[in-house]
N, CA, C and O atoms as a DFTB+ gen file, in Angstrom:
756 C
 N C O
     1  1      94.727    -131.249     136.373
     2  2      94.683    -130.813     134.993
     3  2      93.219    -130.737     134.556
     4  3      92.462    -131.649     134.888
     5  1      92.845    -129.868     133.947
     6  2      91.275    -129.436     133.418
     7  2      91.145    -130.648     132.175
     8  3      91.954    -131.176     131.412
     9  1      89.693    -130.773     132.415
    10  2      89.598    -131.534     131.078
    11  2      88.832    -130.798     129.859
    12  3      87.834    -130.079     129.795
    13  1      89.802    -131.332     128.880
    14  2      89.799    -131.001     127.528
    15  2      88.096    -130.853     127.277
    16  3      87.136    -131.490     127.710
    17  1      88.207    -129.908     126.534
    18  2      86.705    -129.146     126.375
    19  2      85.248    -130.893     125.925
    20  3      84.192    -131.344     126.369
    21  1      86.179    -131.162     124.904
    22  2      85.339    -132.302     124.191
    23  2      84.979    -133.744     125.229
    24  3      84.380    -134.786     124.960
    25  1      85.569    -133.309     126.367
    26  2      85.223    -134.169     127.410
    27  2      84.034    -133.959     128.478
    28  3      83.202    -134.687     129.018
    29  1      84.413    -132.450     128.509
    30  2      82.960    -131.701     129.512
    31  2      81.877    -132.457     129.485
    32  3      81.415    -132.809     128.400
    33  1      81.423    -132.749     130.417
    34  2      80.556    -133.187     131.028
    35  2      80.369    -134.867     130.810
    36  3      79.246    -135.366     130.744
    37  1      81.488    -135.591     130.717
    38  2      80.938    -137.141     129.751
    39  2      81.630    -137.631     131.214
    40  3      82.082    -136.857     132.058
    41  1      81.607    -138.886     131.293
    42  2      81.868    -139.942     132.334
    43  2      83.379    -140.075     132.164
    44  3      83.916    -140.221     131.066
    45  1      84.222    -139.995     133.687
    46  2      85.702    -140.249     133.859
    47  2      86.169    -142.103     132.877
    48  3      85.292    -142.960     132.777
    49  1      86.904    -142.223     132.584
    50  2      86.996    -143.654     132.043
    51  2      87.728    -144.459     133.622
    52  3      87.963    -145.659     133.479
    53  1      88.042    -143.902     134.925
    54  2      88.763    -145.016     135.718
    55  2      87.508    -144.822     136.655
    56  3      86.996    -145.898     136.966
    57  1      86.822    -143.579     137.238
    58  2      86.266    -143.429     138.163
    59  2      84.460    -143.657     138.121
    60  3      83.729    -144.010     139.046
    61  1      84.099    -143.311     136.702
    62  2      82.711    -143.077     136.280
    63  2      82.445    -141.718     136.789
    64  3      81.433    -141.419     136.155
    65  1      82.745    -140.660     137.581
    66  2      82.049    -139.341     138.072
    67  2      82.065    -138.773     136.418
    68  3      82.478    -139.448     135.475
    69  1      81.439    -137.183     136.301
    70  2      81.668    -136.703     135.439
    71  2      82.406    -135.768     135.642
    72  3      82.538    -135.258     136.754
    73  1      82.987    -135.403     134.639
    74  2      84.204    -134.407     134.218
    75  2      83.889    -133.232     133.758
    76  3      83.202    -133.064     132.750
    77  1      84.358    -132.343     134.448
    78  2      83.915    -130.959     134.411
    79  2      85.370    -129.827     134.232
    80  3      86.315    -130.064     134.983
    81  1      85.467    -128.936     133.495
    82  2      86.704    -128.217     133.629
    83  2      86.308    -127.532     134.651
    84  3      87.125    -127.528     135.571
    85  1      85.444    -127.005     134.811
    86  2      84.910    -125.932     136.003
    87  2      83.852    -126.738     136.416
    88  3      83.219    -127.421     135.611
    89  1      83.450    -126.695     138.390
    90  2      82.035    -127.079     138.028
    91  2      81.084    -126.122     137.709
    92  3      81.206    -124.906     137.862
    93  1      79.799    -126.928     137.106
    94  2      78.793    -126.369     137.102
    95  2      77.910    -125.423     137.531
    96  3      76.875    -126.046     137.766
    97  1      77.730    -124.220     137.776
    98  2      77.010    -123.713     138.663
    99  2      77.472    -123.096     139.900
   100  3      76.628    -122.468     140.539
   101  1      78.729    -123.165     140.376
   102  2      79.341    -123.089     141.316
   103  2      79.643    -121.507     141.893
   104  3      79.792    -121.121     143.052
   105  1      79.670    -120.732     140.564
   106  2      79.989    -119.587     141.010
   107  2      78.053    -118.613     141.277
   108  3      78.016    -117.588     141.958
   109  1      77.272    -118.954     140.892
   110  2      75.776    -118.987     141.213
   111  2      75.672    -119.320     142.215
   112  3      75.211    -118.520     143.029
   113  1      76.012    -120.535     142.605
   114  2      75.857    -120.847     144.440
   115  2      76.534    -120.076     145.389
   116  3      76.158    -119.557     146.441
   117  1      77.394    -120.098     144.924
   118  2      78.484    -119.680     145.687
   119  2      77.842    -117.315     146.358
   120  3      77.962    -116.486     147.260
   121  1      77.182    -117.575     144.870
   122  2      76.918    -116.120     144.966
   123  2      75.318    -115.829     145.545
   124  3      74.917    -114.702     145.839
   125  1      74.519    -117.042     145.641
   126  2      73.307    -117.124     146.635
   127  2      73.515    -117.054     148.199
   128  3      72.977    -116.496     149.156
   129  1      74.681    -117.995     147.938
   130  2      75.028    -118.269     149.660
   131  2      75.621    -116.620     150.511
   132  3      75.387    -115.918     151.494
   133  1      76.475    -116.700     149.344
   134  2      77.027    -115.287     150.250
   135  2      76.079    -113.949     150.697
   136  3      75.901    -113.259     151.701
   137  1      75.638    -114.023     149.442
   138  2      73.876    -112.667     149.632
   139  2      73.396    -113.050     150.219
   140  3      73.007    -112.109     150.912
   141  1      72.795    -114.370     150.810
   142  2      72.440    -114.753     151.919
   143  2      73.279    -114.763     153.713
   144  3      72.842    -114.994     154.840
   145  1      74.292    -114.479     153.299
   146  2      75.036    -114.450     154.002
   147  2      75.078    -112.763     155.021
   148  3      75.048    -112.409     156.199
   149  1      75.170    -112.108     153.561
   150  2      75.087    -110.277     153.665
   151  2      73.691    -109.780     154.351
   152  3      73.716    -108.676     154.894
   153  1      72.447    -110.543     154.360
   154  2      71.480    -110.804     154.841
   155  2      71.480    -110.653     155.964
   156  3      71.165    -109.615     156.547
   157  1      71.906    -111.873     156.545
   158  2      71.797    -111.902     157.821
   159  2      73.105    -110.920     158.864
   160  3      72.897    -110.508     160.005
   161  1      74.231    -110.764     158.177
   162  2      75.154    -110.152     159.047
   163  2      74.609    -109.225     159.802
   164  3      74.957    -109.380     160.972
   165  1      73.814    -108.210     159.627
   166  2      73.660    -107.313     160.328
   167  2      72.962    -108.142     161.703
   168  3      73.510    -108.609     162.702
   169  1      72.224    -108.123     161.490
   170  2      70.876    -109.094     162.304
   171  2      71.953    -110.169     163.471
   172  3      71.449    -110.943     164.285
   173  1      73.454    -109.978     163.297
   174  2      73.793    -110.965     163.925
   175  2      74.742    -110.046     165.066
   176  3      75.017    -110.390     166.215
   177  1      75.107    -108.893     164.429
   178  2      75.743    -107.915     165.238
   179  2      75.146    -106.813     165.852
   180  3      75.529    -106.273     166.890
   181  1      73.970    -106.438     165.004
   182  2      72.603    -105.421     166.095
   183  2      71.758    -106.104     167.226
   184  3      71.496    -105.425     168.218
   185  1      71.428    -107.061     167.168
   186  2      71.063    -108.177     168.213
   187  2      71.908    -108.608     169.290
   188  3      73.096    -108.929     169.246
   189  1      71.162    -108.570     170.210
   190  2      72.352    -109.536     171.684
   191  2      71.901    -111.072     171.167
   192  3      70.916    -111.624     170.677
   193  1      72.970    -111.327     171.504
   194  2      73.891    -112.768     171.614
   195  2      73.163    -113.905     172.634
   196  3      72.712    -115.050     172.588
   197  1      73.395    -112.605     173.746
   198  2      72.749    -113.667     174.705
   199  2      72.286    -112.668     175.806
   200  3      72.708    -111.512     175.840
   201  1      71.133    -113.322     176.972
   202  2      70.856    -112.127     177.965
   203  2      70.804    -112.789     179.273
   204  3      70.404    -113.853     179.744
   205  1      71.409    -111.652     179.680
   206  2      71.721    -112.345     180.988
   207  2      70.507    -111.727     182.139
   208  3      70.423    -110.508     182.287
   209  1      69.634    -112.628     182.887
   210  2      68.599    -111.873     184.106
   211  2      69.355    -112.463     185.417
   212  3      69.392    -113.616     185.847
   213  1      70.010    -111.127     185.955
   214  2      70.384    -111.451     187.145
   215  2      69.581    -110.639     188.191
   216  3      69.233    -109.561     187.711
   217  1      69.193    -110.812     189.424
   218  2      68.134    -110.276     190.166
   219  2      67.460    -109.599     189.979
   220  3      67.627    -108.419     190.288
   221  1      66.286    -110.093     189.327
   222  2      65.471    -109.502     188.632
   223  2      65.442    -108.633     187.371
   224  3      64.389    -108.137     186.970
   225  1      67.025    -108.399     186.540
   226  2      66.810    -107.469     185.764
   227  2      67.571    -108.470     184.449
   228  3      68.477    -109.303     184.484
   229  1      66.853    -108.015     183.506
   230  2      67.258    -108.534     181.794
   231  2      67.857    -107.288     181.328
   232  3      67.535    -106.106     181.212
   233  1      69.461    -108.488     180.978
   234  2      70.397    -107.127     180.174
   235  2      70.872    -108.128     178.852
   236  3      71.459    -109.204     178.976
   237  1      70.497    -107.541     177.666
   238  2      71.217    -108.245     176.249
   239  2      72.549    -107.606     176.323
   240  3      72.958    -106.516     176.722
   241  1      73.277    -109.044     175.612
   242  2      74.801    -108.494     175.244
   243  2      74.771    -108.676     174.101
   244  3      74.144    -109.656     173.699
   245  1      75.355    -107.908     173.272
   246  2      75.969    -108.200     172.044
   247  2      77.429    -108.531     171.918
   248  3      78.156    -108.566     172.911
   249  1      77.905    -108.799     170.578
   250  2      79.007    -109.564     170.271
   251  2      80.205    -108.814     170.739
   252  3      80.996    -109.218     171.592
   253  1      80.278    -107.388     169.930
   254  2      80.908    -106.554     170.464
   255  2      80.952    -106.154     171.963
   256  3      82.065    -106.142     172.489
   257  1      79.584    -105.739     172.906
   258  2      79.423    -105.768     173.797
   259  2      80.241    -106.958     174.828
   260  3      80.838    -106.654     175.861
   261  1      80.146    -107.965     174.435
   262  2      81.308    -109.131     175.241
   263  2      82.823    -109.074     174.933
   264  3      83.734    -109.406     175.691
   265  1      82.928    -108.530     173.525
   266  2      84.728    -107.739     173.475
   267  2      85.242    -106.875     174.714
   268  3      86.230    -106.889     175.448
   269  1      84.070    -106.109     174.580
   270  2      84.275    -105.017     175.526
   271  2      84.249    -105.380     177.164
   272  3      84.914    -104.819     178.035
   273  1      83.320    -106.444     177.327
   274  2      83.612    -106.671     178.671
   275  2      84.994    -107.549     179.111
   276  3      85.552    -107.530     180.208
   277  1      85.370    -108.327     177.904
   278  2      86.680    -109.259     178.593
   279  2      88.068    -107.892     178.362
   280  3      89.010    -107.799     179.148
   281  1      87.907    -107.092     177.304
   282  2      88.859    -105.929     177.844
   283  2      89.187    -105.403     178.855
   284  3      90.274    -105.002     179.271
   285  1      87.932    -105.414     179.358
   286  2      87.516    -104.380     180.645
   287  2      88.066    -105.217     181.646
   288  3      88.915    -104.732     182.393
   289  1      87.700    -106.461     181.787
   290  2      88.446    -107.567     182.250
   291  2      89.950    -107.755     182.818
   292  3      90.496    -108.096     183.867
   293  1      90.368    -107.253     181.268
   294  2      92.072    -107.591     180.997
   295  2      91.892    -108.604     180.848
   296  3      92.448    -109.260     181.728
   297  1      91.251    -109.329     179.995
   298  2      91.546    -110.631     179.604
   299  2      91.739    -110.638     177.831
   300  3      91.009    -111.222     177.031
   301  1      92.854    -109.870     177.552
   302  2      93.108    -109.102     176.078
   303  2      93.001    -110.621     175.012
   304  3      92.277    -110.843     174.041
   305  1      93.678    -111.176     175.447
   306  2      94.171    -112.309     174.662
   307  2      92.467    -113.012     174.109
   308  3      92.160    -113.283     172.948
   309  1      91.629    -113.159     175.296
   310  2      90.199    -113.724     174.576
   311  2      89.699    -112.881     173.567
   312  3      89.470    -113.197     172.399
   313  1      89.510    -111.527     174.230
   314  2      89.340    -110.616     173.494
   315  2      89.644    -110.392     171.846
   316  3      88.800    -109.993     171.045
   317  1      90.558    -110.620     171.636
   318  2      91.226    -110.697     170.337
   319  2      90.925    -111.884     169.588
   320  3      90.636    -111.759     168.398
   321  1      90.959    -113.322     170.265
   322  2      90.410    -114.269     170.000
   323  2      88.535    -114.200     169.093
   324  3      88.020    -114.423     167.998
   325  1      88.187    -113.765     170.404
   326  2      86.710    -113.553     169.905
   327  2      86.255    -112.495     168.847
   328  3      85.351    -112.656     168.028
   329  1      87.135    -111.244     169.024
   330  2      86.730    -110.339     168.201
   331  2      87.273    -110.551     166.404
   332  3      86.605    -110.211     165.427
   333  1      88.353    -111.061     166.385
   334  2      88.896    -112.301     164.784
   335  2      87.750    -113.362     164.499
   336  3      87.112    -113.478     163.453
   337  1      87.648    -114.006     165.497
   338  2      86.569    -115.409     165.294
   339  2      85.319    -114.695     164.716
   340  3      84.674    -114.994     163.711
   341  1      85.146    -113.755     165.528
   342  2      83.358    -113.871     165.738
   343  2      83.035    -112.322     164.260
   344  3      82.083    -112.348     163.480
   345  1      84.035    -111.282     164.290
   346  2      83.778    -110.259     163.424
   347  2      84.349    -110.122     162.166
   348  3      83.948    -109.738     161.067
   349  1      85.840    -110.719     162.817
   350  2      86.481    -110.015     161.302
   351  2      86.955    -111.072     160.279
   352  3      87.539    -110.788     159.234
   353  1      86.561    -112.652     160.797
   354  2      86.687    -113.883     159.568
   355  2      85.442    -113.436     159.112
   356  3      85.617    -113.212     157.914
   357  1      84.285    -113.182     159.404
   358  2      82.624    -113.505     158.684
   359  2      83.259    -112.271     157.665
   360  3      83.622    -112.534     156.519
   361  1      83.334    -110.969     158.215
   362  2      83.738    -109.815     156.976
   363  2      84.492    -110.085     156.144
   364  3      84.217    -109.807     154.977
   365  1      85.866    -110.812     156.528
   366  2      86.932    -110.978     155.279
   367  2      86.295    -111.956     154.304
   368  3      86.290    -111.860     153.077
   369  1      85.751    -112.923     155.061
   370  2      85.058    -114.032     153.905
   371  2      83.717    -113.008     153.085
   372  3      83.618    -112.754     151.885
   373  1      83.273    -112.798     153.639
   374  2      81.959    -112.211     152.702
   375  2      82.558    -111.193     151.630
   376  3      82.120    -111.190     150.479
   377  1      83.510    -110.382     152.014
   378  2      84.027    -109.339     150.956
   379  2      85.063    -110.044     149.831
   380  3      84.915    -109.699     148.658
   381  1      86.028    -110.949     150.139
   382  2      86.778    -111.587     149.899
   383  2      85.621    -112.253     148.656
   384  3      85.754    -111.797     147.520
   385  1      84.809    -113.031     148.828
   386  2      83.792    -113.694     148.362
   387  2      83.289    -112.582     146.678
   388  3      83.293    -112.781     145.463
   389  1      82.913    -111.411     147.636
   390  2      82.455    -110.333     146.888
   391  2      83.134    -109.780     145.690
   392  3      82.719    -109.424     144.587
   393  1      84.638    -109.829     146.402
   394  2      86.032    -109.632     145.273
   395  2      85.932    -110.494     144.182
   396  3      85.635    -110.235     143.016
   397  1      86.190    -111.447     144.658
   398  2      85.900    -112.801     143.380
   399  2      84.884    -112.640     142.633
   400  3      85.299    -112.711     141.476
   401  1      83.684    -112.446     142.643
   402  2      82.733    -111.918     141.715
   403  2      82.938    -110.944     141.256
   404  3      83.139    -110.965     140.041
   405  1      82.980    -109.943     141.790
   406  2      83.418    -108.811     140.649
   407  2      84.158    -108.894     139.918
   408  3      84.126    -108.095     138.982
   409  1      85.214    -109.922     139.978
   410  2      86.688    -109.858     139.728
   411  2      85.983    -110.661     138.011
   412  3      86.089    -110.176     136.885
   413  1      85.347    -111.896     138.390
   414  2      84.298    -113.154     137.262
   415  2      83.957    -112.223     136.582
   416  3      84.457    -112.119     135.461
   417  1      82.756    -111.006     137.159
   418  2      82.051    -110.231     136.179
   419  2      82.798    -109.733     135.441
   420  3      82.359    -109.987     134.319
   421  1      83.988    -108.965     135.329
   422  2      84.632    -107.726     135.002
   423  2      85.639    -108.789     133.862
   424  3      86.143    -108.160     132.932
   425  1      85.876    -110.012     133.893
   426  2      87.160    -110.926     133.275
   427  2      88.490    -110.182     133.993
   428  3      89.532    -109.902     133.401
   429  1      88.334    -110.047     134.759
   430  2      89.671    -109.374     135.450
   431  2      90.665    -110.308     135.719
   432  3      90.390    -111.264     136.444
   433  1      92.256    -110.124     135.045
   434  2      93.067    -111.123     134.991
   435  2      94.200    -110.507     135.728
   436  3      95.394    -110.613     135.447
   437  1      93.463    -109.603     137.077
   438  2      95.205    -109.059     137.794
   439  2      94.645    -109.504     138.775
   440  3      93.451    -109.709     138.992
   441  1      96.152    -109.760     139.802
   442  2      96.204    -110.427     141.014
   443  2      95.249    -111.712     141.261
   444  3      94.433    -111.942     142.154
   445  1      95.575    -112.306     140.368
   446  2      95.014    -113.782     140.201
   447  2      95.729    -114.646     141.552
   448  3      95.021    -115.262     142.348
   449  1      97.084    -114.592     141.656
   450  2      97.920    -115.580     142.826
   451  2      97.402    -114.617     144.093
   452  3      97.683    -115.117     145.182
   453  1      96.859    -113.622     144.151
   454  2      96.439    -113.290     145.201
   455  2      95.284    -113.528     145.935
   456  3      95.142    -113.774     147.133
   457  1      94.364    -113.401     144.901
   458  2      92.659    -114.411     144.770
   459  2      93.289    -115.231     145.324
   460  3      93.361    -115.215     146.553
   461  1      93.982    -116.263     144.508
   462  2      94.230    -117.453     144.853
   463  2      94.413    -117.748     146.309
   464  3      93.751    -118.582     146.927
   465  1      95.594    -116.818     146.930
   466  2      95.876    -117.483     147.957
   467  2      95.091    -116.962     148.727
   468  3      95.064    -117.508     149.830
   469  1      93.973    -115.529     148.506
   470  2      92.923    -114.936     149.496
   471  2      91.730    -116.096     149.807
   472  3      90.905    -116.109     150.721
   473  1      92.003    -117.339     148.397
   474  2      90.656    -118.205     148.688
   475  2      91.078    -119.328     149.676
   476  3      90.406    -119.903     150.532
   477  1      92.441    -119.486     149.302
   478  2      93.044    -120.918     150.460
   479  2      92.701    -119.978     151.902
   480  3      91.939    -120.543     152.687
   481  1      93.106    -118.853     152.234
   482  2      93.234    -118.438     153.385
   483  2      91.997    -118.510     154.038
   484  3      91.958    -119.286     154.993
   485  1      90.919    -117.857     153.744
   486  2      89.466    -118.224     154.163
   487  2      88.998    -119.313     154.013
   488  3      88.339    -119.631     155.002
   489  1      89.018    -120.360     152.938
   490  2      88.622    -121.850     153.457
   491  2      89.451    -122.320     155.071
   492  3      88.851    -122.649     156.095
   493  1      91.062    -122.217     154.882
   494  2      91.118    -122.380     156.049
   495  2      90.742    -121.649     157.242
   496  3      90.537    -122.517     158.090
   497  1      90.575    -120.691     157.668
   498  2      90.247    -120.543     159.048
   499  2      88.643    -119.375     158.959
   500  3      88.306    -118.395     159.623
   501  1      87.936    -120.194     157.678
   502  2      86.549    -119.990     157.859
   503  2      86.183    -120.846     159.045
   504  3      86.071    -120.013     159.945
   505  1      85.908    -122.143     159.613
   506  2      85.917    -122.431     160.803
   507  2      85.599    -122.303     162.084
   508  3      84.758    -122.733     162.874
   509  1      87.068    -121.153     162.055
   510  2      86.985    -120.645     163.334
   511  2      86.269    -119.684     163.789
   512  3      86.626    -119.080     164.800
   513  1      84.927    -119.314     163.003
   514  2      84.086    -118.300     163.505
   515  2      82.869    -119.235     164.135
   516  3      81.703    -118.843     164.110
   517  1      83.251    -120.484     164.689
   518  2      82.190    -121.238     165.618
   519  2      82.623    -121.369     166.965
   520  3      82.255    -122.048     167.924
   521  1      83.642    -120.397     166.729
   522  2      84.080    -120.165     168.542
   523  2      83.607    -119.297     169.181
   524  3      84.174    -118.899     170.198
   525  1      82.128    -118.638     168.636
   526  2      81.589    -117.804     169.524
   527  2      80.683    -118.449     170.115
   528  3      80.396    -118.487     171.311
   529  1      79.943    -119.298     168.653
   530  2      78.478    -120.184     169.094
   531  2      78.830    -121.171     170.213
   532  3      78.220    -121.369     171.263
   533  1      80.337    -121.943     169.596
   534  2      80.720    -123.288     170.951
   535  2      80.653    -122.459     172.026
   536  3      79.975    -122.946     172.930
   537  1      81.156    -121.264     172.290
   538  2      81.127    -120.247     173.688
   539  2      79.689    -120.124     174.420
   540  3      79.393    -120.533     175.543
   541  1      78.949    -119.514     173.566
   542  2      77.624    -119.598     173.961
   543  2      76.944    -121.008     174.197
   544  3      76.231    -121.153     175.190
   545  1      77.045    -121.531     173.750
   546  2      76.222    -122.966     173.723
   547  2      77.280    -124.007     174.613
   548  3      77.160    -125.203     174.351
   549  1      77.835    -123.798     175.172
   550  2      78.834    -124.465     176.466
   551  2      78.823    -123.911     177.485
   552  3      78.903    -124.548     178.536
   553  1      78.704    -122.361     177.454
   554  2      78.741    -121.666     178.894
   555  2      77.775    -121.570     179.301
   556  3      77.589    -121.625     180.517
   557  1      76.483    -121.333     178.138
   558  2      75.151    -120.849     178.762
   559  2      74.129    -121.916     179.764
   560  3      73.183    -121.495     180.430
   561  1      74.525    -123.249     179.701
   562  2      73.841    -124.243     181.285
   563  2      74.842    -124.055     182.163
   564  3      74.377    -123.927     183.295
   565  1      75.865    -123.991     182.138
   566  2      76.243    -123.442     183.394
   567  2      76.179    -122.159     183.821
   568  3      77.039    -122.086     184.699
   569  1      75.643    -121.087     183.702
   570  2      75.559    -120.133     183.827
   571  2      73.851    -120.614     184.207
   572  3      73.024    -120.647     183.296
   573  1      73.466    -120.972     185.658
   574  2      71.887    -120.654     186.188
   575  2      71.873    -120.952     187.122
   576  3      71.749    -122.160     187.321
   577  1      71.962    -120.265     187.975
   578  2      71.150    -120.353     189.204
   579  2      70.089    -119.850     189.735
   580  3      70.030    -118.643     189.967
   581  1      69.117    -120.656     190.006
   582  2      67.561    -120.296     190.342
   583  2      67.377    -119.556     191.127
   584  3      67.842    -119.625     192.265
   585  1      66.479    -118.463     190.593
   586  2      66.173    -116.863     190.985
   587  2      67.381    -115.914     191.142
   588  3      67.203    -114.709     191.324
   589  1      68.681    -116.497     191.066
   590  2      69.721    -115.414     191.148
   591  2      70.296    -114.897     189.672
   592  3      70.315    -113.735     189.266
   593  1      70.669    -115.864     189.119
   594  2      71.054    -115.636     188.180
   595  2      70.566    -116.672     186.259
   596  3      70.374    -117.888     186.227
   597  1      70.510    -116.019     185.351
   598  2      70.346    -117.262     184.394
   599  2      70.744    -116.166     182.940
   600  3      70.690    -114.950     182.751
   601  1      71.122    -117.276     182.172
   602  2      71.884    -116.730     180.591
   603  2      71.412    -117.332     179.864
   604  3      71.638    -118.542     179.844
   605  1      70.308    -116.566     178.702
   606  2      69.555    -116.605     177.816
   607  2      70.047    -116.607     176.528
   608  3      70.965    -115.816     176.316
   609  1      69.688    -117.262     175.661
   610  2      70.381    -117.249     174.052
   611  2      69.535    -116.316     173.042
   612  3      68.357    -116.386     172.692
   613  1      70.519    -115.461     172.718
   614  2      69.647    -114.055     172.333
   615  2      68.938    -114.157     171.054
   616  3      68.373    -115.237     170.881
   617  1      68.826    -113.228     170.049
   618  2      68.300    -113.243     168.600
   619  2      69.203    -113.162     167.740
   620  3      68.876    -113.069     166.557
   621  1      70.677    -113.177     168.147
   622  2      71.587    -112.854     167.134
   623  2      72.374    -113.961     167.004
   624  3      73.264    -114.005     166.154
   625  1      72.112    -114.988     167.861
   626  2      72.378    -116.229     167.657
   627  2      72.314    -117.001     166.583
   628  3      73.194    -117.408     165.824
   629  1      70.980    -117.177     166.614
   630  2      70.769    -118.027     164.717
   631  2      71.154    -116.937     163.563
   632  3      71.861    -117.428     162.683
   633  1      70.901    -115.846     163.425
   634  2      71.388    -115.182     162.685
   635  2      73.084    -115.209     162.321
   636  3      73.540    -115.462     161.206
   637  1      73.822    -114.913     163.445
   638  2      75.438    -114.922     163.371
   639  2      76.028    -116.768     163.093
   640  3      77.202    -116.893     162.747
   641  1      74.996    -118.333     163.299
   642  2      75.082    -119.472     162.838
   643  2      75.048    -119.008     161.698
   644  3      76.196    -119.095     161.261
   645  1      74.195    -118.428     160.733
   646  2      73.540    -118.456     159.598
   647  2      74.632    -118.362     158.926
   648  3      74.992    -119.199     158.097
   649  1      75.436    -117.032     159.313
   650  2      76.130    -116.009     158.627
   651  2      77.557    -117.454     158.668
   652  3      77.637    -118.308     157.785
   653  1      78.315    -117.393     159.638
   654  2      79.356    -118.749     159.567
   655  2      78.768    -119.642     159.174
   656  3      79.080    -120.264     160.189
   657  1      77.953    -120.613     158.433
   658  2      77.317    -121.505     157.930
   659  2      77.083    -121.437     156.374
   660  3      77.402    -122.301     155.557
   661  1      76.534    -120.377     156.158
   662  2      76.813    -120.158     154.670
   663  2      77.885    -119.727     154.185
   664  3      78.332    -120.273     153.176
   665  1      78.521    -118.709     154.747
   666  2      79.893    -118.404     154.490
   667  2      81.539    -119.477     154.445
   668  3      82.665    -119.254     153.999
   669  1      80.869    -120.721     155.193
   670  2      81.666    -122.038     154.727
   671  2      81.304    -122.307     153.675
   672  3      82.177    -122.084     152.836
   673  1      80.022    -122.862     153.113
   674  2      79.451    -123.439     152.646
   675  2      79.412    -123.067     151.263
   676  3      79.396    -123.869     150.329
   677  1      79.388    -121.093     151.116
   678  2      79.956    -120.932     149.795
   679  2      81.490    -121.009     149.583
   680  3      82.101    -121.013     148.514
   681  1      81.938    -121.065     150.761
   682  2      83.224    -121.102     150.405
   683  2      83.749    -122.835     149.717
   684  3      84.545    -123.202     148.852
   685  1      83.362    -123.118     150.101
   686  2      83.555    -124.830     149.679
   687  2      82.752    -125.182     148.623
   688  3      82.733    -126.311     148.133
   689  1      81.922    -124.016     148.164
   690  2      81.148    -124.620     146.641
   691  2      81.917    -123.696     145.446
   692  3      81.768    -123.805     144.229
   693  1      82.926    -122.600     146.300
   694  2      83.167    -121.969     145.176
   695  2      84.501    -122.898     144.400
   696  3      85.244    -123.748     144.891
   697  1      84.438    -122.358     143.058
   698  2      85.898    -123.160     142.307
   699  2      86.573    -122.070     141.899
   700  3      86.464    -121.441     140.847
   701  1      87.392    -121.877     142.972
   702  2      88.797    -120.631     142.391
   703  2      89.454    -120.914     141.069
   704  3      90.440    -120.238     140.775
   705  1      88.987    -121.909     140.171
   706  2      89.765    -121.857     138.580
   707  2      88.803    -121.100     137.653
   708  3      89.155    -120.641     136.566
   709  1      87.612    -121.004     138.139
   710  2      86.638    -119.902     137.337
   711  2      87.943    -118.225     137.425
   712  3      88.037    -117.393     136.522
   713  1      88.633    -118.203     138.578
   714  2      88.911    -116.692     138.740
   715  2      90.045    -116.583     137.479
   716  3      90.465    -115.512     137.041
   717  1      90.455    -117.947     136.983
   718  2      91.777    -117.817     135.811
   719  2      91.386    -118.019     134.518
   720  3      92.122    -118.160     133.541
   721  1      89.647    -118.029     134.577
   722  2      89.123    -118.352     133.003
   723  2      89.384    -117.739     132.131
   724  3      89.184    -118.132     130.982
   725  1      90.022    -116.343     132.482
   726  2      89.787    -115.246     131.612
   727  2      91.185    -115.097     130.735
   728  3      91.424    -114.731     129.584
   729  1      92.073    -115.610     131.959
   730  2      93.531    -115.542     131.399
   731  2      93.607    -116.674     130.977
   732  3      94.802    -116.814     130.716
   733  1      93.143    -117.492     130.765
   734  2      93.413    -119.133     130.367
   735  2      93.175    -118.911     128.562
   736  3      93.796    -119.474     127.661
   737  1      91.805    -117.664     128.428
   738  2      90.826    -118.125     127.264
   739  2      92.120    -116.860     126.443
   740  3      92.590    -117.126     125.337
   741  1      92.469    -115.731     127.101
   742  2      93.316    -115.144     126.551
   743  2      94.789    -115.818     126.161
   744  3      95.375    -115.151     125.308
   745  1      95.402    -116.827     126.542
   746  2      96.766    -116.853     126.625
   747  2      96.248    -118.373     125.876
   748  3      96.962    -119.233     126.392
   749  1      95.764    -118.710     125.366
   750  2      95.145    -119.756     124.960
   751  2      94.491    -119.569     123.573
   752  3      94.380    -120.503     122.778
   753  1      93.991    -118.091     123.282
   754  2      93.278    -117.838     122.075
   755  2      94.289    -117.516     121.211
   756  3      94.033    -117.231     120.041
């Protein structure tokens, strides 16, 4: 339950925290992180990942580029795995993210239970876009053998951390009851 306006910001009486109907600032952070977020995306998918020098020759892969090789593979099932994990949670969260602001700017009071449940859905399996980095950063020491083969950690590495890192991070600072302020102040006035 929100607290009553004349309470904002004063000390809980059981807990001592302070009491906030919304927090503070949240949708500002929330909207640094993500532009920061939009930042780096590119930089994480034009860049190889990782490079591999096998007898004598340096070849970068990119993200996509490793979709394409476990296809090629027939190994569909990773494939799909990696290409959800690694492309299309960072996009749904960043746009998803993007929705919600516009939605704040505009006082837009339609498809509120949909926000809603678009924000539970990306907190939960924001996450799972560290199953590319655990991939890289587990396979790449085993992957060397001296003068034959060795797997390098590319430039799109810290960039594509960046991008899953802030994109949790606003996600967990944002407060989805800002998205019902509008209908609250209407159905309320």
């Amino acid at each position: 339950m929100p607290a009553p306006a004349h309470d904002e910001g004063k000390d809980c009486l059981r807990c001592g925290t302070k009491v906030w109907r919304y927090q503070p600032n949240a949708t500002m952070r929330t909207l640094a992180l993500t532009l920061a977020g939009f930042f780096c995306y590119p930089f994480a998918y034009i860049y190889p990942m990782e490079y591999n020098y096998q007898l004598g020759r340096l070849q970068g892969y990119t993200i996509m580029t490793g979709v394409m090789k476990l296809v090629d593979a027939h190994f569909l099932l990773f494939a799909i795995v990696i290409f959800c994990a690694s492309i299309v949670i960072p996009f749904l969260k960043l746009f998803t993210l993007s929705w919600f602001f516009i939605s704040i700017h505009n006082r837009s009071t339609k498809l509120l239970r949909l926000k809603t449940h678009a924000y539970r859905i990306i907190k939960a399996i924001g996450r799972w876009s560290h199953v590319d980095v655990f991939t890289v950063t587990v396979f790449l020491p085993l992957m060397h053998l001296s003068g034959l083969l060795a797997v390098y950690v590319g430039y799109a590495l810290p960039a594509f951390l960046a991008v899953v890192i802030l994109t949790m991070i606003a996600t967990d600072v944002f407060d989805p009851r800002v998205l019902w302020a509008e209908y609250e102040r209407i159905n309320h006035a």
